[in-house]
TIDRENTOR-716958 format. One record per residue (C-alpha): residue in one letter; x, y, z. Coordinates in steps of 0.05 Angstrom, whole numbers, plus 5000, padded with zeros to 4 digits. Layout:
BEGIN
type|px|py|pz
a|X|Y|Z .
...
END
This chain:
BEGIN
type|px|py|pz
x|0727|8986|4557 .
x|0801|8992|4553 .
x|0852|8946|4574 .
x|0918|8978|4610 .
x|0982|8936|4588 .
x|1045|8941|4633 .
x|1114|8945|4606 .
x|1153|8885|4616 .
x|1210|8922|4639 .
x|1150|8964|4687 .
x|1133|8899|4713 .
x|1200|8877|4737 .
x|1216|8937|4772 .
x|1145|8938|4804 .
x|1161|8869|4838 .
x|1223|8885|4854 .
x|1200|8946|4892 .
x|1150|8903|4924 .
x|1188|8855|4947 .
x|1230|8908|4979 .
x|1178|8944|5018 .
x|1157|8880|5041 .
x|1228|8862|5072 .
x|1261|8929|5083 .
x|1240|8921|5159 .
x|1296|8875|5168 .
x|1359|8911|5206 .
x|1430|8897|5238 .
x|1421|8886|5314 .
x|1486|8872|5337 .
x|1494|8857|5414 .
x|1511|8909|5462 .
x|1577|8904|5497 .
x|1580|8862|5560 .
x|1572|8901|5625 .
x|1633|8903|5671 .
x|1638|8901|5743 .
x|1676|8958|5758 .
x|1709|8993|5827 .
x|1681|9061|5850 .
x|1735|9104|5835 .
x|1741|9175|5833 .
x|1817|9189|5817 .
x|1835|9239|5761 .
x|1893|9221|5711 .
x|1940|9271|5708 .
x|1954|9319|5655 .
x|2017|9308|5625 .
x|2007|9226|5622 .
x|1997|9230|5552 .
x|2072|9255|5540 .
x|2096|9223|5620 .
x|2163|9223|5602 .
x|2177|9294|5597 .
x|2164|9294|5669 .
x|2230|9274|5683 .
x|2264|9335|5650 .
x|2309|9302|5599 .
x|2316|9326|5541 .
x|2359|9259|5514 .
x|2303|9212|5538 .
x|2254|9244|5503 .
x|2294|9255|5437 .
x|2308|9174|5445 .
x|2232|9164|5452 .
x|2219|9207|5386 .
x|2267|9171|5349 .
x|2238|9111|5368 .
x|2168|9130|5357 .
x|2189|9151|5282 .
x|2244|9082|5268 .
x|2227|9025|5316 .
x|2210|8964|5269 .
x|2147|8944|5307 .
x|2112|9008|5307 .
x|2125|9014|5226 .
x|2101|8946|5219 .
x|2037|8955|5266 .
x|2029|9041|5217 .
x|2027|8990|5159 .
x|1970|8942|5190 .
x|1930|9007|5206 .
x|1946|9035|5133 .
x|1916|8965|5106 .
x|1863|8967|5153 .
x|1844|9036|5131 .
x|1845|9003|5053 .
x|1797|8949|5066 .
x|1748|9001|5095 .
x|1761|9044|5032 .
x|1751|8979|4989 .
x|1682|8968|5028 .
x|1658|9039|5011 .
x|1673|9030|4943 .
x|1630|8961|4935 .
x|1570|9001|4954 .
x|1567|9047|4888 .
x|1539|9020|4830 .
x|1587|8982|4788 .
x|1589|9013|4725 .
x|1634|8984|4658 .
x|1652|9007|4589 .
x|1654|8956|4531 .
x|1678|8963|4460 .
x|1688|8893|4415 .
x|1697|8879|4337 .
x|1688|8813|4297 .
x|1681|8793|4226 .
x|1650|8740|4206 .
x|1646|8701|4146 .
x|1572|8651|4140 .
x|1569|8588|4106 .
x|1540|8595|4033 .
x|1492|8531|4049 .
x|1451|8586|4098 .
x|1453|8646|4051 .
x|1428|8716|4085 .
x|1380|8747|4037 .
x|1407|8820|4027 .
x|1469|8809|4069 .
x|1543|8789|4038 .
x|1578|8724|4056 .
x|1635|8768|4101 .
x|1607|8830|4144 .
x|1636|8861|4206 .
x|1591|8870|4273 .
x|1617|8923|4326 .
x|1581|8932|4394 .
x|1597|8975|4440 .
x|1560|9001|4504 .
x|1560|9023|4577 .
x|1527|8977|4632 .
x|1516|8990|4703 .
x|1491|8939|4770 .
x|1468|8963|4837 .
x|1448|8914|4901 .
x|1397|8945|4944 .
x|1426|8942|5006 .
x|1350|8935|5041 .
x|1380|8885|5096 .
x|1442|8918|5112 .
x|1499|8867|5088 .
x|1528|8918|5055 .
x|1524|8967|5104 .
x|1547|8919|5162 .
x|1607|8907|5125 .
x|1624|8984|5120 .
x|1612|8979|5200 .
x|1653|8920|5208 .
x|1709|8947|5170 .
x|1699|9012|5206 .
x|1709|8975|5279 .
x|1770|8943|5258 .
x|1812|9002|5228 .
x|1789|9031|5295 .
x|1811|8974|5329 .
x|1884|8974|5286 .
x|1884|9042|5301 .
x|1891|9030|5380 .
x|1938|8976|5375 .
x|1984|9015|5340 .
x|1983|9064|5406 .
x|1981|9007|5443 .
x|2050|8991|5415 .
x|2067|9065|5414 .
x|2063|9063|5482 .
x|2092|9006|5500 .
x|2151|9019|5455 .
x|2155|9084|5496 .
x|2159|9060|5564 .
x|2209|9004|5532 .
x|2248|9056|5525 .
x|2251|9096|5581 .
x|2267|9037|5624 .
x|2327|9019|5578 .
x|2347|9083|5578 .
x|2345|9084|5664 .
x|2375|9012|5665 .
x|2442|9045|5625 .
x|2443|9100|5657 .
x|2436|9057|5732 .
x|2491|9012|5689 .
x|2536|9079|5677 .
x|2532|9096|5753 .
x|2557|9027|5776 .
x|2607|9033|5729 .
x|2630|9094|5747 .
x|2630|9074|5821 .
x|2670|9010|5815 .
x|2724|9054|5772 .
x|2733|9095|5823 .
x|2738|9032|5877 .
x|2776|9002|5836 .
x|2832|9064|5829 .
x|2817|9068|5903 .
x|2836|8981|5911 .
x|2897|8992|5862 .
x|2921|9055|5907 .
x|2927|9010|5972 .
x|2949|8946|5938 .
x|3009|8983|5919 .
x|3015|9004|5986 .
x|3002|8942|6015 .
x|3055|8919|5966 .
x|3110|8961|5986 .
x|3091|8951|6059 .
x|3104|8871|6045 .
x|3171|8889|6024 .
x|3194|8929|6072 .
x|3163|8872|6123 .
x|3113|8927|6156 .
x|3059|8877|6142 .
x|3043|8812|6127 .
x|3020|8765|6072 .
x|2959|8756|6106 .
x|2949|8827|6097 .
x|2982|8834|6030 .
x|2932|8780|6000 .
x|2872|8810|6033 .
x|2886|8877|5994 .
x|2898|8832|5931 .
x|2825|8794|5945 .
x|2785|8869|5953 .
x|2812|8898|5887 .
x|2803|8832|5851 .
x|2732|8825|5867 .
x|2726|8900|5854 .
x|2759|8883|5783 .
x|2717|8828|5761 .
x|2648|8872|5788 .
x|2674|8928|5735 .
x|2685|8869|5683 .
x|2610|8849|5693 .
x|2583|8911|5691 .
x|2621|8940|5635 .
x|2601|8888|5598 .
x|2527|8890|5619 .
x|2521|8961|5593 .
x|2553|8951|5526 .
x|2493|8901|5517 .
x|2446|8955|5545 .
x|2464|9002|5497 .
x|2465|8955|5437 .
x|2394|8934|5457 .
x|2368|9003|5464 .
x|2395|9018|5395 .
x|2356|8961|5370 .
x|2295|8996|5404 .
x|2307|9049|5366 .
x|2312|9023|5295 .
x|2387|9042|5286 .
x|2416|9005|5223 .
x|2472|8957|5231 .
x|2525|9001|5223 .
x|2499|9048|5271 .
x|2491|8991|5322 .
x|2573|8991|5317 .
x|2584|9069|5300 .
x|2536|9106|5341 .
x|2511|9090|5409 .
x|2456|9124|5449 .
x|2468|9186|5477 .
x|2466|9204|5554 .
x|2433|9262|5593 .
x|2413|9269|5668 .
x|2440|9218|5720 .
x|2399|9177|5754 .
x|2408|9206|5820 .
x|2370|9267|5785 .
x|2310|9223|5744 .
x|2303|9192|5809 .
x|2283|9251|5845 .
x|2206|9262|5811 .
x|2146|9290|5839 .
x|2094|9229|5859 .
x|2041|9205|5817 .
x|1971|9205|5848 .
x|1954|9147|5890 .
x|1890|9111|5866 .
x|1856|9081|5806 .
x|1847|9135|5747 .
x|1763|9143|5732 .
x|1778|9135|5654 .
x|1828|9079|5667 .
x|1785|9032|5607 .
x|1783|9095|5570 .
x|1858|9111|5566 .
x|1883|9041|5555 .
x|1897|9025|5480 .
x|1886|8948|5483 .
x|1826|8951|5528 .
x|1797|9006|5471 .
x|1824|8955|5414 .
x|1789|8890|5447 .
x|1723|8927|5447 .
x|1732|8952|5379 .
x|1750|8884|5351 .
x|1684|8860|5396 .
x|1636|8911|5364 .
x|1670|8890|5293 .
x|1656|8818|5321 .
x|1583|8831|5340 .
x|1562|8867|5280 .
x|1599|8807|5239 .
x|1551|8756|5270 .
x|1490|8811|5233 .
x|1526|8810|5167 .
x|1522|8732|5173 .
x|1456|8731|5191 .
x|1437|8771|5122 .
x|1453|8713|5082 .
x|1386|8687|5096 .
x|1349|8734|5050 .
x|1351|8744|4978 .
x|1400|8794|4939 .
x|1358|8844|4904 .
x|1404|8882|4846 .
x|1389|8926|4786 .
x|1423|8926|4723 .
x|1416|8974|4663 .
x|1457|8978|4590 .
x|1463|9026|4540 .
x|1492|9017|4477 .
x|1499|8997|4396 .
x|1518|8950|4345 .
x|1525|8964|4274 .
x|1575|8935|4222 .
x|1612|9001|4223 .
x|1649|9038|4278 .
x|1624|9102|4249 .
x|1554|9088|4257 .
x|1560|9066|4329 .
x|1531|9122|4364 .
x|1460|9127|4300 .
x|1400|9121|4327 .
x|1393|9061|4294 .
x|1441|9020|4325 .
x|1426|9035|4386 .
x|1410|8980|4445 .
x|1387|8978|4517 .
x|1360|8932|4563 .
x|1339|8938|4645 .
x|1328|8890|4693 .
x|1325|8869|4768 .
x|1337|8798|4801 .
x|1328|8772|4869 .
x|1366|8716|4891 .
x|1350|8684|4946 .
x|1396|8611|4970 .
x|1360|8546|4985 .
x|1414|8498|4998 .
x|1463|8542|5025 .
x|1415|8555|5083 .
x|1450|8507|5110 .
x|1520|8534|5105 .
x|1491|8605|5125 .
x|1473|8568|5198 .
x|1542|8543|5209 .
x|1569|8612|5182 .
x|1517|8650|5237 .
x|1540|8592|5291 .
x|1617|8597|5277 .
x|1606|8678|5281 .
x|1566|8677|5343 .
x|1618|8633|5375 .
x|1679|8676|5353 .
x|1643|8745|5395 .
x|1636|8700|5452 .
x|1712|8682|5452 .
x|1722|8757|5442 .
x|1673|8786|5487 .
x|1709|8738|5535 .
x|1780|8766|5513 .
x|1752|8838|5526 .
x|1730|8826|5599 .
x|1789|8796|5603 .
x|1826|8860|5576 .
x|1791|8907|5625 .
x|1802|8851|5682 .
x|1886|8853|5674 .
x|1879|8924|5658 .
x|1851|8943|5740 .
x|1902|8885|5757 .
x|1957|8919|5719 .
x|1940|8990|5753 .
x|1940|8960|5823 .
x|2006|8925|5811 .
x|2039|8984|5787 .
x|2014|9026|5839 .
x|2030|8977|5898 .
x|2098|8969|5863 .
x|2113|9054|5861 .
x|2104|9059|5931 .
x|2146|8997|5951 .
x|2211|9024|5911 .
x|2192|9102|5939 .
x|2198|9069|6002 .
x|2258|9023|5983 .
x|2291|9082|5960 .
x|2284|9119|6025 .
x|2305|9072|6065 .
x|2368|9051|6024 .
x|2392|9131|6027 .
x|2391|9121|6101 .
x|2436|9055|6094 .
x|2483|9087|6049 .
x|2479|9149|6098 .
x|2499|9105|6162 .
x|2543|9056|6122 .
x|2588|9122|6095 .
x|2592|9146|6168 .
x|2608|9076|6199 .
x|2668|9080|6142 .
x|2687|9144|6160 .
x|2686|9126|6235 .
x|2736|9059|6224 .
x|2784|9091|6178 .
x|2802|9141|6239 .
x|2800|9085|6288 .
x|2844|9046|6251 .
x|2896|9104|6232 .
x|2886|9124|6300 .
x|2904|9045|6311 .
x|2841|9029|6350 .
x|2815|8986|6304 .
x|2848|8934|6249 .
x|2858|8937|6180 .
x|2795|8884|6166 .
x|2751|8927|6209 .
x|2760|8983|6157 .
x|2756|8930|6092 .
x|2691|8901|6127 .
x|2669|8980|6122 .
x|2680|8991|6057 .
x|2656|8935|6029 .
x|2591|8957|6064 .
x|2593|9025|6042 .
x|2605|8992|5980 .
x|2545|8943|5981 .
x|2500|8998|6006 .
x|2521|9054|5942 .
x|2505|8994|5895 .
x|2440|8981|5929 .
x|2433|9045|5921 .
x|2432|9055|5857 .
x|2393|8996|5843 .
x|2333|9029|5880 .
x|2343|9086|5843 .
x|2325|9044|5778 .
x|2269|9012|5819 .
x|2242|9077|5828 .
x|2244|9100|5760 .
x|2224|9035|5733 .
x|2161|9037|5780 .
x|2145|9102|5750 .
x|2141|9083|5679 .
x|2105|9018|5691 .
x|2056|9066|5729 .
x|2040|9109|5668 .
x|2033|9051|5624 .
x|1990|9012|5673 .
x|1939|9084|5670 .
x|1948|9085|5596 .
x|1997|9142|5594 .
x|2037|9152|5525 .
x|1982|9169|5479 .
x|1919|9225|5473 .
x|1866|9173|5493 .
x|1822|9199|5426 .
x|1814|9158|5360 .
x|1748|9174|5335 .
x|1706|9136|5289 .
x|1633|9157|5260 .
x|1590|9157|5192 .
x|1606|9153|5124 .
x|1641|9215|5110 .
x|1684|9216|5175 .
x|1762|9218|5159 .
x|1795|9174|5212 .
x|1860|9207|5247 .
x|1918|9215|5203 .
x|1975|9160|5233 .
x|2056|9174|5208 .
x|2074|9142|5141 .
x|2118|9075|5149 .
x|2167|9108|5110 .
x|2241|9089|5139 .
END
């Protein structure tokens, strides 16, 4: 009768692999996310709301917007969170592979003479040198959780950066539309103004020639005075427009002085758009960046609270070495010299159980605060939709209606300038006209911006300004490509 003897090094490996069929049944089970309660709706987005602003035909807004896109200081900042997002996954990947090192050392020694080495001198040299490797079976998915986790929060970096994108877009576009309302208000209190200076001069000579009186005289002086200091305002309100759009923009310094933004269509044209549909878009959660990043950042959250609960089992890792020592360099690499050694450990905490349940508490509690934050996401996201909506009618309307007030308030001016030349009707009958012809162009205007104001807020509220798609998936998946951050 023979007796079979295992191999130490058999043996560990034998346990080890026991142990690990025994708890490889363990798994991540992250939390599914929260069910909303969401509107039947059956509207369509519409095509171009990825690129909205080209809707309005201008070729200067939408070489602003590019600029922007490529210099504007948050969106570089936000490129170079998604770059280090997209390093940290990278870094997890890399922690998976077996860890593998090279080592080469040289000593000599020198014994005391009250131990002499039979055979060996007092001085000799010892060289070692070898290659050694470590693995962690990853049998309850800590390692992989932590590829998912970092996985969920490139993805979510990734849609905050078009989350800024577009919201650095329609920043934009409404700077752009409040100088351009600023340029038409200047431009109409110029002319007013020429108009005021024309009549005080008049009005002047009149006085002298005692056609009038001061009464009259001062009147003219009061209309072109409050005309004057309207133009001061304004002129001064869209030098401050254009420096802040230029800051939107990423200009340097010296192009904040040297170089301001560039003008295309007038309002009265951007105003003057087809209508957007009326009703909540079916993707709405879909197409909106931050409600996509909160429910990224809550999956990275859920699968965090997993990767916590992991550190109640043991760490199971292999190591191996291969290598040599000798007294000579050059006999290194003999078969005589060689050494190697294999092993396996399994590591499993006692008193940091109870750290592991406050880690697994204070994890579970951080995806409730964030499963909160992403209902609350999708909750201002309908609110932000309905707003917007509400808000493009109103000012479509307002609009409408103010083209009919400037429409009768031009005609009731027309009507009192021939009355009065016709002397009918007084001189402050036809000042009380203007300045309502006046009031009403202004108005105006200001609905115009309204209007066009509405519009942007519109697309951003349906999560216009980007492609809606950032996909994530396994291992070998290459995330989207996102611009350098490169000035």
């Amino acid at each position: 009768m023979s007796t079979h003897i295992i191999d130490p090094a058999r043996r560990t490996l034998l346990s080890v692999a026991m142990a690990a069929a025994l708890l490889s049944a363990c798994a991540l089970n992250p939390k599914p996310t929260p069910q909303l309660d969401l509107p039947a709706v059956t509207a369509t987005t519409p095509a171009e709301i990825d690129r909205w602003w080209e809707s309005f035909r201008d070729p200067v807004l939408d070489g602003l917007i590019a600029e922007a896109l490529e210099r504007n200081d948050d969106v570089v900042i936000a490129v170079q969170r998604v770059q280090s997002s997209r390093a940290a996954l990278d870094l997890v990947r890399i922690n998976r592979l077996p860890d593998a090192s090279l080592s080469l050392s040289g000593s000599r020694q020198q014994y005391s003479n009250e131990r002499p080495i039979p055979g060996r001198s007092r001085q000799y040299n010892t060289v070692i040198g070898g290659i050694s490797a470590s693995y962690e079976l990853d049998l309850f998915g800590r390692l992989s959780g932590q590829r998912d986790v970092a996985r969920q929060q490139l993805a979510a970096s990734r849609y905050a950066l078009e989350g800024l994108r577009a919201s650095v877009t329609a920043q934009v576009a409404r700077a752009y539309f409040s100088l351009r309302a600023l340029d038409a208000d200047e431009a109409l209190l110029s002319q007013t103004l020429a108009t005021r200076d024309a009549a005080l001069s008049l009005r002047e000579k009149q006085f002298a020639g005692g056609a009038i009186s001061r009464y009259d005289l001062e009147i003219s002086r009061s209309e072109r005075a409050s005309v004057a200091a309207a133009l001061a305002t304004t002129r001064s309100s869209r030098e401050q427009a254009e420096t802040a759009l230029a800051v939107l923009l990423g200009r340097s310094p010296r192009e904040l002085v040297e170089r301001i933004p560039d003008r295309g269509l007038a309002l009265s044209t951007l105003a003057v758009q087809p209508e957007i549909p009326a009703g909540l878009s079916s993707d709405l959660l879909a197409r909106r960046a931050d409600v996509r990043a909160a429910e990224a950042n809550l999956a990275a959250a859920s699968l965090s609270v997993e990767v916590a609960r992991t550190q109640w089992f043991p760490t199971i890792s292999l190591t191996a070495g291969l290598g040599g020592e000798s007294a000579a360099l050059g006999s290194l690499l003999s078969s005589s010299a060689r050494t190697w050694n294999i092993g396996a450990a399994i590591a499993q905490p006692l008193v940091g159980l109870l750290s592991t349940r406050a880690i697994v508490a204070q994890s579970e509690a951080e995806r409730a605060q964030i499963a909160q934050t992403y209902q609350q996401a999708a909750r201002q996201a309908y609110a932000d939709a309905l707003s917007a909506l509400s808000a493009a009618r109103g000012a479509r309307e307002a609009m409408d209606e103010t083209v009919t007030l400037y429409d009768a308030t031009t005609k009731a001016r027309d009507l009192a300038e021939k009355n009065y030349e016709a002397g009918r009707a007084g001189r402050i009958v036809l000042l009380d006209a203007e300045r309502e012809k006046l009031s009403a162009e202004r108005q105006l205007i200001a609905t115009r911006l309204d209007r066009v104001t509405a519009l942007v807020n519109t697309y951003q509220a349906l999560g216009g300004g980007w492609s809606g798609r950032i996909e994530t998936g396994g291992d070998d998946e290459k995330l989207e490509n996102v611009p350098t951050a490169s000035r």
